[in-house]
PAPASE-701756 format. One record per residue (C-alpha): residue in three letters; y, z, x. Coordinates in steps of 0.2 Angstrom, whole numbers, m for minus. Each point is the difference from the previous one (the first is absolute). Layout:
residues N
+-------+-------+-------+-------+
| kolfi |     v |     w |     u |
+-------+-------+-------+-------+
|   ALA |     Y |     Z |     X |
...
+-------+-------+-------+-------+
***
This chain:
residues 401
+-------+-------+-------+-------+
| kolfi |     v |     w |     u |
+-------+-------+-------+-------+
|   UNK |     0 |     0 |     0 |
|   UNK |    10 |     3 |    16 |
|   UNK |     3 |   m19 |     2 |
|   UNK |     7 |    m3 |   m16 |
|   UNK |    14 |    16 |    m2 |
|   UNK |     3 |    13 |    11 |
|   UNK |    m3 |    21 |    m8 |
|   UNK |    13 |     3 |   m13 |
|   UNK |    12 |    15 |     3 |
|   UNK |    m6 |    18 |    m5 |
|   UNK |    15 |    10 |     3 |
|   UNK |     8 |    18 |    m5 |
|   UNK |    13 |    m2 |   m12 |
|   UNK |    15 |    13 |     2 |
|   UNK |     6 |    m3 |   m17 |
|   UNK |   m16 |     6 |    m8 |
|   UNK |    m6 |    14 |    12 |
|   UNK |    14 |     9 |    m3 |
|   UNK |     2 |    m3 |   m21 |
|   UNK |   m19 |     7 |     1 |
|   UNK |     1 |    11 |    13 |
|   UNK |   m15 |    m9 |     8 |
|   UNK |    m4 |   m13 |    13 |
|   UNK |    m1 |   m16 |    m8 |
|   UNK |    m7 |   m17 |     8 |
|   UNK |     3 |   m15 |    m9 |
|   UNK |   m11 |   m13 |     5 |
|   UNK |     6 |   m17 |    m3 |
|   UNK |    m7 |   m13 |    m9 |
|   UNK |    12 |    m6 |    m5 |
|   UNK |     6 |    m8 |    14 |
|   UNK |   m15 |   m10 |     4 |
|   UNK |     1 |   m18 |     3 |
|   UNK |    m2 |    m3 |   m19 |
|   UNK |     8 |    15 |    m5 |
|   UNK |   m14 |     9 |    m6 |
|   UNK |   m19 |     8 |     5 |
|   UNK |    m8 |   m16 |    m9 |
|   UNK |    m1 |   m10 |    16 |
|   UNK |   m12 |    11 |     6 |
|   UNK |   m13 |    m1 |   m14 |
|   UNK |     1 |   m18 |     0 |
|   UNK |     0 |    m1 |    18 |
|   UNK |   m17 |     8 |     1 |
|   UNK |    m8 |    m8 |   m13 |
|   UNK |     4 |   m17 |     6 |
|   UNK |    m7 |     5 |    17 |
|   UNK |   m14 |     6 |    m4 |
|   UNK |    m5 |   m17 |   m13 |
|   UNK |     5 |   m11 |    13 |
|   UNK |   m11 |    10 |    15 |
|   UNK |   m13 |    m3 |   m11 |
|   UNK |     4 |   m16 |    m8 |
|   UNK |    10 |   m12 |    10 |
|   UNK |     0 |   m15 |    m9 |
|   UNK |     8 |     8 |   m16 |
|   UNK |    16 |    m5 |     2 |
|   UNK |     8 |     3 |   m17 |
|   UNK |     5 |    19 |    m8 |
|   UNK |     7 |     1 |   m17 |
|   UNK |    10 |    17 |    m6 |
|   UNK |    10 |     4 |   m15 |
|   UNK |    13 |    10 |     1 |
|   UNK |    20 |     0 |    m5 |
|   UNK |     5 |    14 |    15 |
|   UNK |    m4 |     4 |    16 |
|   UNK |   m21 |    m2 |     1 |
|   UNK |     7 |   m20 |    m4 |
|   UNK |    14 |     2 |    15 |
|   UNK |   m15 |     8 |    13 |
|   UNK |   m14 |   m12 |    m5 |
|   UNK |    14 |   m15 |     5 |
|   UNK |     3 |     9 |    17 |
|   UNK |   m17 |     0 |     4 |
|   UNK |    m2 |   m18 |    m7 |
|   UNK |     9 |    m6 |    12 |
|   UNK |    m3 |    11 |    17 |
|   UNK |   m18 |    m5 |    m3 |
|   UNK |     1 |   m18 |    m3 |
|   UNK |    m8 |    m2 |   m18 |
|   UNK |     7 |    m5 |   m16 |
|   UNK |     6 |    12 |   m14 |
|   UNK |     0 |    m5 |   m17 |
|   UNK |    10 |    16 |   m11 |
|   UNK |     1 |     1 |   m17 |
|   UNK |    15 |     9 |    m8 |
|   UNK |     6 |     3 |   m18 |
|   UNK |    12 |   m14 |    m7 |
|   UNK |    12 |    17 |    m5 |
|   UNK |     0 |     4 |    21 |
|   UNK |    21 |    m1 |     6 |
|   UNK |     4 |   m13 |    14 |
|   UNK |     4 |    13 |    12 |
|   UNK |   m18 |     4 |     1 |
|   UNK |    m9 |   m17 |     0 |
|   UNK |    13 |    m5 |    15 |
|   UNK |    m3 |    14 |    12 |
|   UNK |   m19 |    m6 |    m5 |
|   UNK |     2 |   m17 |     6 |
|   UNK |     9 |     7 |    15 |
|   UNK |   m12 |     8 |     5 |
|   UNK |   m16 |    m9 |     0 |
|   UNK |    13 |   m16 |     3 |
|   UNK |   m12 |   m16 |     0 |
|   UNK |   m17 |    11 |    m1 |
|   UNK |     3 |     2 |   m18 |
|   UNK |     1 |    m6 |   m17 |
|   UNK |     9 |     8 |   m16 |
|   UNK |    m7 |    m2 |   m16 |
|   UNK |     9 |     9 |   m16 |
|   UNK |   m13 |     2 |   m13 |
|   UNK |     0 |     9 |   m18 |
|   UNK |    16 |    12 |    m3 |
|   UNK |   m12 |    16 |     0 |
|   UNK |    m9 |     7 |    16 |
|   UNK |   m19 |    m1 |    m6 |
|   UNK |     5 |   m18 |    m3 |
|   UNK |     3 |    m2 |    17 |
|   UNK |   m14 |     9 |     4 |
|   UNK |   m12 |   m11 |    m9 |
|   UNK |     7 |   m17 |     3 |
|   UNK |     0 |     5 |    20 |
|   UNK |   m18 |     7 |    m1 |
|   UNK |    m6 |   m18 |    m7 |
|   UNK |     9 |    m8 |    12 |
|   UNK |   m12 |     9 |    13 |
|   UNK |   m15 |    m4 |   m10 |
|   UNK |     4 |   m20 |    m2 |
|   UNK |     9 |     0 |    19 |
|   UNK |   m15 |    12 |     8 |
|   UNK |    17 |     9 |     7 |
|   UNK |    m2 |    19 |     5 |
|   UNK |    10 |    14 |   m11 |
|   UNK |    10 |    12 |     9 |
|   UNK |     2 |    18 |   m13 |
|   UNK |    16 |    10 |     1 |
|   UNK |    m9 |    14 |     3 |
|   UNK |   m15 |     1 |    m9 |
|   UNK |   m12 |    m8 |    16 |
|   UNK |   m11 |    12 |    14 |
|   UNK |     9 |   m11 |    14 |
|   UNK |    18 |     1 |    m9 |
|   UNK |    m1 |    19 |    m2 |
|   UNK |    m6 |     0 |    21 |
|   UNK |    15 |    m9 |     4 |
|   UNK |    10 |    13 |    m8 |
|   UNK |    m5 |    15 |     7 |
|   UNK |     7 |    m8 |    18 |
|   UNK |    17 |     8 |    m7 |
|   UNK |   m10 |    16 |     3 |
|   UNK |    m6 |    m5 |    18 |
|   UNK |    18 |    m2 |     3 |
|   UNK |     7 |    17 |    m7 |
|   UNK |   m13 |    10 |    12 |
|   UNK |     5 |    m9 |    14 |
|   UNK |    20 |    m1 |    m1 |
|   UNK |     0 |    18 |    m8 |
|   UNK |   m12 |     5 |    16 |
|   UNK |    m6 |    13 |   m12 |
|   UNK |    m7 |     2 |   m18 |
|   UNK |    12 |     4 |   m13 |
|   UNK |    m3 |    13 |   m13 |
|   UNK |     4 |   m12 |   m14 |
|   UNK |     1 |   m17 |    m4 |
|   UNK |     6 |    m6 |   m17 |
|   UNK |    m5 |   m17 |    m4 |
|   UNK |     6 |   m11 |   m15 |
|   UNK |   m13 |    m9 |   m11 |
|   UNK |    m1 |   m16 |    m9 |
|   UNK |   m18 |    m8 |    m1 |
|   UNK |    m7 |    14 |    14 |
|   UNK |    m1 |    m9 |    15 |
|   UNK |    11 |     5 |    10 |
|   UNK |    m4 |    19 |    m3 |
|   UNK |   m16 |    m4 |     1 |
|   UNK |    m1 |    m8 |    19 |
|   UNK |    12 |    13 |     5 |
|   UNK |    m8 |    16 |    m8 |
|   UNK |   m17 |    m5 |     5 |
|   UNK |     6 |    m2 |    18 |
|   UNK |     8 |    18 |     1 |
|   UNK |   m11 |     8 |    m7 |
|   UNK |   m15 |    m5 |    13 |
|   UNK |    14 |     4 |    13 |
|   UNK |    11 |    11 |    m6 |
|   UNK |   m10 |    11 |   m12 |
|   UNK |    13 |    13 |    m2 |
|   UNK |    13 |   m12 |    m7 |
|   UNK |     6 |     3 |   m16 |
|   UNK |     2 |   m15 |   m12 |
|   UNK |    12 |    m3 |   m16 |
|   UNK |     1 |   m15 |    m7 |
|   UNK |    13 |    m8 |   m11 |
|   UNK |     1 |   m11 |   m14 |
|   UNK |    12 |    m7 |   m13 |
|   UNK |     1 |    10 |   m17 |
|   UNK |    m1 |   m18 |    m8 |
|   UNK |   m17 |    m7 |     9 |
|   UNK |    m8 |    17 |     6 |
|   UNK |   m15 |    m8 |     0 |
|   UNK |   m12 |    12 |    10 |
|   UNK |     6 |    14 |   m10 |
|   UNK |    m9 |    m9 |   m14 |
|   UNK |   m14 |    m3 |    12 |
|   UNK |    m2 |    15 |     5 |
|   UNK |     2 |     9 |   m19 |
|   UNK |   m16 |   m11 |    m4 |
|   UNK |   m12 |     1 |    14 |
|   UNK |     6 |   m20 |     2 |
|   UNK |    11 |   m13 |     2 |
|   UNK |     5 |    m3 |   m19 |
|   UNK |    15 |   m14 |    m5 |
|   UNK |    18 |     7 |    m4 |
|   UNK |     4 |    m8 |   m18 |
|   UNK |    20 |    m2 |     6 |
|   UNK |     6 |     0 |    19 |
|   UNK |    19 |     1 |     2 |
|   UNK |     2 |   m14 |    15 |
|   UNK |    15 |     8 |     7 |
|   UNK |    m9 |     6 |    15 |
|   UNK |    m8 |   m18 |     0 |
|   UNK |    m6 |     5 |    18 |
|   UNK |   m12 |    13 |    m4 |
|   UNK |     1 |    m1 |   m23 |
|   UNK |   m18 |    m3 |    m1 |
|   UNK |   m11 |    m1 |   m15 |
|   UNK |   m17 |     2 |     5 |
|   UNK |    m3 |    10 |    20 |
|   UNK |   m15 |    m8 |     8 |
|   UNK |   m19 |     2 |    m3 |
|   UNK |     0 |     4 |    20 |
|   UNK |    19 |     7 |     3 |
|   UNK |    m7 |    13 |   m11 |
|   UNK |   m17 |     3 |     9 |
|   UNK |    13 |     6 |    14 |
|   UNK |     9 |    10 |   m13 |
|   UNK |   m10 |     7 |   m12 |
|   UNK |    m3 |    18 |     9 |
|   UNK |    20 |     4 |     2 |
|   UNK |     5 |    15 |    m7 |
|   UNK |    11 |    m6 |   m19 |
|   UNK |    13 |    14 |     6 |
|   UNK |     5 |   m11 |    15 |
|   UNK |     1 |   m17 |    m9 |
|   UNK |    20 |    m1 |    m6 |
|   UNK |     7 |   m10 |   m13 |
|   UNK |    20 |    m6 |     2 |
|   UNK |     9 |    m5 |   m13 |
|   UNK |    10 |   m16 |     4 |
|   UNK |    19 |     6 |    m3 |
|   UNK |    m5 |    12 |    13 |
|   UNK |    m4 |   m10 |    13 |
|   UNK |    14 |   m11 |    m4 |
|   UNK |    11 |    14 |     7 |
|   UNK |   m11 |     2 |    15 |
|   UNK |     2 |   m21 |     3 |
|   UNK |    20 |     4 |    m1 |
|   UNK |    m1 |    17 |    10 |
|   UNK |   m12 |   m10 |    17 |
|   UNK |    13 |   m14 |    m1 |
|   UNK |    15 |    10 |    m3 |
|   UNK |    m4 |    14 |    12 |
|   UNK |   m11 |    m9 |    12 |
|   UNK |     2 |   m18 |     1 |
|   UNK |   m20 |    m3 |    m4 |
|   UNK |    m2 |   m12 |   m13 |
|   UNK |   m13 |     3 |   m11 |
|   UNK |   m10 |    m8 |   m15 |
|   UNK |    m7 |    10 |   m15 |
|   UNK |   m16 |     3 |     8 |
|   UNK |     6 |     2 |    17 |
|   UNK |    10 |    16 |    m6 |
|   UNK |   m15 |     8 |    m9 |
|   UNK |    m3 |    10 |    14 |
|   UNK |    16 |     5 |     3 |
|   UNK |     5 |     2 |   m18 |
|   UNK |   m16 |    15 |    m3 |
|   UNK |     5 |    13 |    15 |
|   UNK |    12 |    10 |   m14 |
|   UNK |   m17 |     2 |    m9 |
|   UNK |    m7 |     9 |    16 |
|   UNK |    15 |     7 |     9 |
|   UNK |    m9 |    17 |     1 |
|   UNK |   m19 |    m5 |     4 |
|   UNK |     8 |   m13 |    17 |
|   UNK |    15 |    13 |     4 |
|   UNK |    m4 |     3 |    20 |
|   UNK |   m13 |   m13 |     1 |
|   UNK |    m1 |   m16 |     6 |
|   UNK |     1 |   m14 |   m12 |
|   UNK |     0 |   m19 |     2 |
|   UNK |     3 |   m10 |   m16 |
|   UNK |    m5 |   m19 |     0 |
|   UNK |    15 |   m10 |    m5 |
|   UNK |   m11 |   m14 |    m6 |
|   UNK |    12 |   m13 |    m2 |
|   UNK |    20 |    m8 |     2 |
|   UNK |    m3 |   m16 |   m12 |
|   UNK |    15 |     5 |    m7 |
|   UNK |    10 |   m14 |   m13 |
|   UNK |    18 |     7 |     1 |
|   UNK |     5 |    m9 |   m17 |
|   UNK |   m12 |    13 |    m7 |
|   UNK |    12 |    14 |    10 |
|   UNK |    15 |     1 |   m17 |
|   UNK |   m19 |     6 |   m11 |
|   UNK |    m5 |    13 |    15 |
|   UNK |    18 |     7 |     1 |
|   UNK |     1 |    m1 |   m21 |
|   UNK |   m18 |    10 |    m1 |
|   UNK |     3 |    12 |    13 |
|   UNK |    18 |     7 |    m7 |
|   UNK |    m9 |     1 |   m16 |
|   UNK |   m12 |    11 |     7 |
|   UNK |    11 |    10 |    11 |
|   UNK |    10 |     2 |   m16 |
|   UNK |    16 |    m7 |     4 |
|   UNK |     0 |   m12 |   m10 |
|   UNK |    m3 |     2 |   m21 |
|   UNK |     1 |   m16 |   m14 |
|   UNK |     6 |     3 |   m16 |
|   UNK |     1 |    m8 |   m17 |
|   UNK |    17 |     8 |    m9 |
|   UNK |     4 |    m2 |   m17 |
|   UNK |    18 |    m3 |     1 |
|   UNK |    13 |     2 |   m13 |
|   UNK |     9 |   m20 |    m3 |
|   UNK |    15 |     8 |     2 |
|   UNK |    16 |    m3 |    12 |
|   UNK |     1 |    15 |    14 |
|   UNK |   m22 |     4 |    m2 |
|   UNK |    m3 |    m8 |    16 |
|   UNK |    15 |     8 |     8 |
|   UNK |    m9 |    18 |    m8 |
|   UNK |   m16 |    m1 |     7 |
|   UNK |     8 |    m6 |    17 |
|   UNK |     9 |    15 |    m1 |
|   UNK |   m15 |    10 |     0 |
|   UNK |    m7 |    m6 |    18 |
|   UNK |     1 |    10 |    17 |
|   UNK |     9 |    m4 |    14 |
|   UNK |   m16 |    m5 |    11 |
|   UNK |    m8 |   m10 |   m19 |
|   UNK |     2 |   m19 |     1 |
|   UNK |    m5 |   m14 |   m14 |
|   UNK |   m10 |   m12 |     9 |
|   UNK |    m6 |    m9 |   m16 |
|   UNK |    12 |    m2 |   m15 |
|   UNK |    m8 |   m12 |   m14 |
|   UNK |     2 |    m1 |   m17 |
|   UNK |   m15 |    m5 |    m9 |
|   UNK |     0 |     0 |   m20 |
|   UNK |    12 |     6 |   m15 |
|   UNK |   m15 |    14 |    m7 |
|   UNK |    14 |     2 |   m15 |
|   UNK |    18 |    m1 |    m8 |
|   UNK |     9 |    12 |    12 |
|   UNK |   m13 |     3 |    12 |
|   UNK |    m5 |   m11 |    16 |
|   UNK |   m17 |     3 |    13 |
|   UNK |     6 |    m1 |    17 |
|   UNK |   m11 |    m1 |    17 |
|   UNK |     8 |    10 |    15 |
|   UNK |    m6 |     3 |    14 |
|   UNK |     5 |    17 |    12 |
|   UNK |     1 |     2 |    21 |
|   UNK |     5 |    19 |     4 |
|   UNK |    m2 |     9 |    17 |
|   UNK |   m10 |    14 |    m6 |
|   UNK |   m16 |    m1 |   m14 |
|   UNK |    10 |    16 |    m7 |
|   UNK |    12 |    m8 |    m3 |
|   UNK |    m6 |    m8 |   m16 |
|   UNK |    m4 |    15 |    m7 |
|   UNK |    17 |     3 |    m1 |
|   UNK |     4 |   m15 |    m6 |
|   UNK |   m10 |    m1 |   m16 |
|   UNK |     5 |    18 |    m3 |
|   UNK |    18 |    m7 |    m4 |
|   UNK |    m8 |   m15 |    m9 |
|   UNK |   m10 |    13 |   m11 |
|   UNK |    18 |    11 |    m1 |
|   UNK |     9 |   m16 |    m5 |
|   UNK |   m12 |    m5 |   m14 |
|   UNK |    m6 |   m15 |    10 |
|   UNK |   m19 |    m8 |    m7 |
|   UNK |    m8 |    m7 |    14 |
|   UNK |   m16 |    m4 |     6 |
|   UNK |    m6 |     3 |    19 |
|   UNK |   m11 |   m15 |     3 |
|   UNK |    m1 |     2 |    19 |
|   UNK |   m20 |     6 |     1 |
|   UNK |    m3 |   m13 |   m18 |
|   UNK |   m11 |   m12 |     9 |
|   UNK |    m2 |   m16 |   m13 |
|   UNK |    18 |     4 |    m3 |
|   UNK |     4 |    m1 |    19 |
|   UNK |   m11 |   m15 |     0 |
|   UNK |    12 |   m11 |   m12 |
|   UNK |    16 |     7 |     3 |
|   UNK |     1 |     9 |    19 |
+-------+-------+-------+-------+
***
C-alpha cells in the first residue's frame, strides 16, 4: 500500500485535549489521496483478485461517494479498467472528482435514480461482462484493507491508545480496524459511532442480526446505511450495546462547523462522527488516550449554508416561527419592538391571509445566546402574540425552512 500513498497523519489535537481534558489523536483519513479510508479497502481487494487472477482486467463498483472515488484511484495506479455505476440523482461535483481520479481507467455509468438500482444494474453488468465486484465494505479482503488504518495508529502513536472511537456505515471499516487492535492491542477500548438516522448496527445488534432500516435519513450519505454487512457484523456482533453511540445529525452539524471553524480540518458528515460522539464519553476518556478516525473530508461546500442552518438550530440560536399578525398599520413595527438587542430576523415571509384581519407570517430568529429566546417569547406571550415555534417541526422544516 506503501507505493500508492504514504501513512496518513495521526496527530494530537490541542483543541480537543484540552475541551476533554484528555489526549486526543486524530487520525486522518481524511486527508488521503482520495480523501477518505476507502482507497484502502479497494486497494486490497484489487490486489489480491489480480495476484490471483491476472488476466481480469475489468472491476465494476457502485457507489455515489467515496468507495466510487477510491475504486477510480486504484483503477488507474494498477492499470485495469473501471466501470462505476452511480445513481442518476448523484451531483456533478461528485461524478468529476470520480473521473479525475481513475482519469482514462474508467468509465461512468448513471443508472436508476435509487441506489439498489444502481446496485442491480451494475451487478448484471458483472454477470454479462464476467467483470469482478468490488463491495464498499461488506468483502473479507475490503474489511483487511481497512484495518491498515490500525497498523498505522500503533505505529505513529508508538503505543496503544486506551480508546479508539470509530464511525460506522456498512462495518468495514470498524471491522478491519477493531479486529486488528484487538489481536494487538487487547486492552484498547472501542466506541463506535453512527448516525441517529441509519444506525444500522444498533438494529443489528437489537436482533442477533443484520436486519434492514425501513427509512435511512441520507444526510450522513458517508456512513447512512440501511442494511450493516452479513460479515461487518461477524466482526461486530460481540461489542458491548453500551459502547455503540448513536448521533443525531444537527449535532454533528455543529461539530462539522466547530473542526472547520476552530481548526481548519474540513470534514464530511461521516468523517465527523468520531469527533462529534466524545461529549457522550467525556468522563469514561477524561486522562486517557484517545484517537478518533476522521474517516473522511469529501466535503461539498454548497451544502455548508444547510450545516451552518442545522447546527444554529441545534445550538439553539436560532428559532422559526409562524406569527399570526394583526393586518393592521404599526403590527410589524410591535412585534419588532419586542426583539433583544443581540435578536435578528433572518427570514421575513409572508405566506397566506388565514382571515379578515389576521395574516400568517414565517420569521425566522439569530440571537447570541439559546436563552435568549426564552426571553423573547415571554414578551410575545405578555403582548398577546399567537405564534407557533416550528424550529424542531420536521415536515414543516421540510417545506418551508
Amino acid at each position: 500500500m506503501r507505493s500508492l500513498f504514504p501513512p496518513t497523519p495521526c496527530a494530537r489535537n490541542d483543541f480537543l485535549s484540552q475541551r476533554y481534558d484528555a489526549d486526543i489523536w486524530l487520525k486522518r483519513e481524511d486527508l488521503s489521496p482520495v480523501r477518505s479510508y476507502k482507497i484502502r479497502g479497494a486497494f486490497n481487494a484489487m490486489r489480491k483478485v489480480l495476484s490471483e487472477s491476472p488476466d481480469q482486467r475489468v472491476f465494476v463498483a457502485a457507489s455515489a461517494g467515496n468507495h466510487a472515488q477510491g475504486v477510480a484511484y486504484v483503477c488507474r495506479y494498477f492499470g485495469v479498467r473501471g466501470v462505476i455505476f452511480m445513481p442518476v440523482t448523484t451531483p456533478r461535483q461528485k461524478i468529476t472528482k470520480t473521473e479525475v481520479f481513475g482519469g482514462d481507467a474508467i468509465e461512468i455509468r448513471l443508472v436508476g435514480d435509487y441506489f439498489d438500482d444502481t446496485l442491480a444494474a451494475a451487478r448484471r453488468y458483472c454477470e454479462e461482462a464476467g467483470a469482478h465486484f468490488l463491495a464498499p465494505f461488506d468483502d473479507a479482503d475490503v474489511i483487511e484493507g481497512q484495518a491498515s488504518v490500525g497498523v498505522e495508529i500503533l505505529a505513529q502513536l508508538g503505543r496503544a491508545p486506551d480508546v479508539v472511537v470509530l464511525p460506522v456505515g456498512g462495518g468495514g471499516l470498524s471491522a478491519g480496524v477493531r479486529s486488528f487492535l484487538r489481536a494487538e492491542a487487547p486492552d484498547t477500548e472501542f466506541w463506535l459511532v453512527e448516525p441517529k438516522g441509519g444506525a444500522s448496527l444498533t438494529a443489528a445488534l437489537m436482533a442477533g442480526e443484520p436486519v434492514t432500516l425501513p427509512k435511512v435519513d441520507n444526510f450522513v450519505d458517508g456512513a447512512a446505511v440501511a442494511r450493516v454487512g452479513e460479515q461487518t457484523f461477524a466482526h461486530l456482533r460481540d461489542i458491548d450495546p453500551g459502547h455503540v453511540l448513536v448521533a443525531p445529525e444537527d449535532r454533528i452539524c455543529t461539530t462539522i462547523m466547530e473542526m472547520l471553524n476552530h481548526e481548519g480540518i474540513v470534514l464530511e458528515p461521516a468523517g465527523a462522527l468520531s469527533v462529534d460522539a466524545l461529549g457522550d464519553i467525556a468522563e469514561a476518556i477524561r486522562g486517557r488516550t484517545v484517537v478518533c478516525v476522521t474517516s473522511g473530508g469529501n466535503f461539498d461546500f454548497e451544502r455548508l449554508p444547510e450545516v451552518k442552518e442545522r447546527a444554529q438550530r441545534y445550538s439553539g440560536v436560532k428559532k422559526y416561527f409562524i406569527l399570526r399578525m394583526p393586518q393592521r398599520p404599526g403590527a410589524l413595527r410591535d412585534f419588532l419592538e419586542l426583539l433583544g438587542p443581540d435578536d435578528d430576523i433572518a427570514r421575513f415571509e409572508y405566506l397566506k391571509k388565514s382571515a379578515r384581519n389576521f395574516g400568517s407570517v414565517l420569521i425566522g430568529i439569530e440571537t447570541s445566546r439559546p436563552e435568549n429566546f426564552d426571553a423573547l417569547m415571554e414578551r410575545m406571550d405578555r403582548a398577546g402574540m399567537v405564534y407557533t415555534d416550528i424550529t424542531s417541526d420536521e415536515t414543516l422544516a421540510e417545506f418551508v425552512i
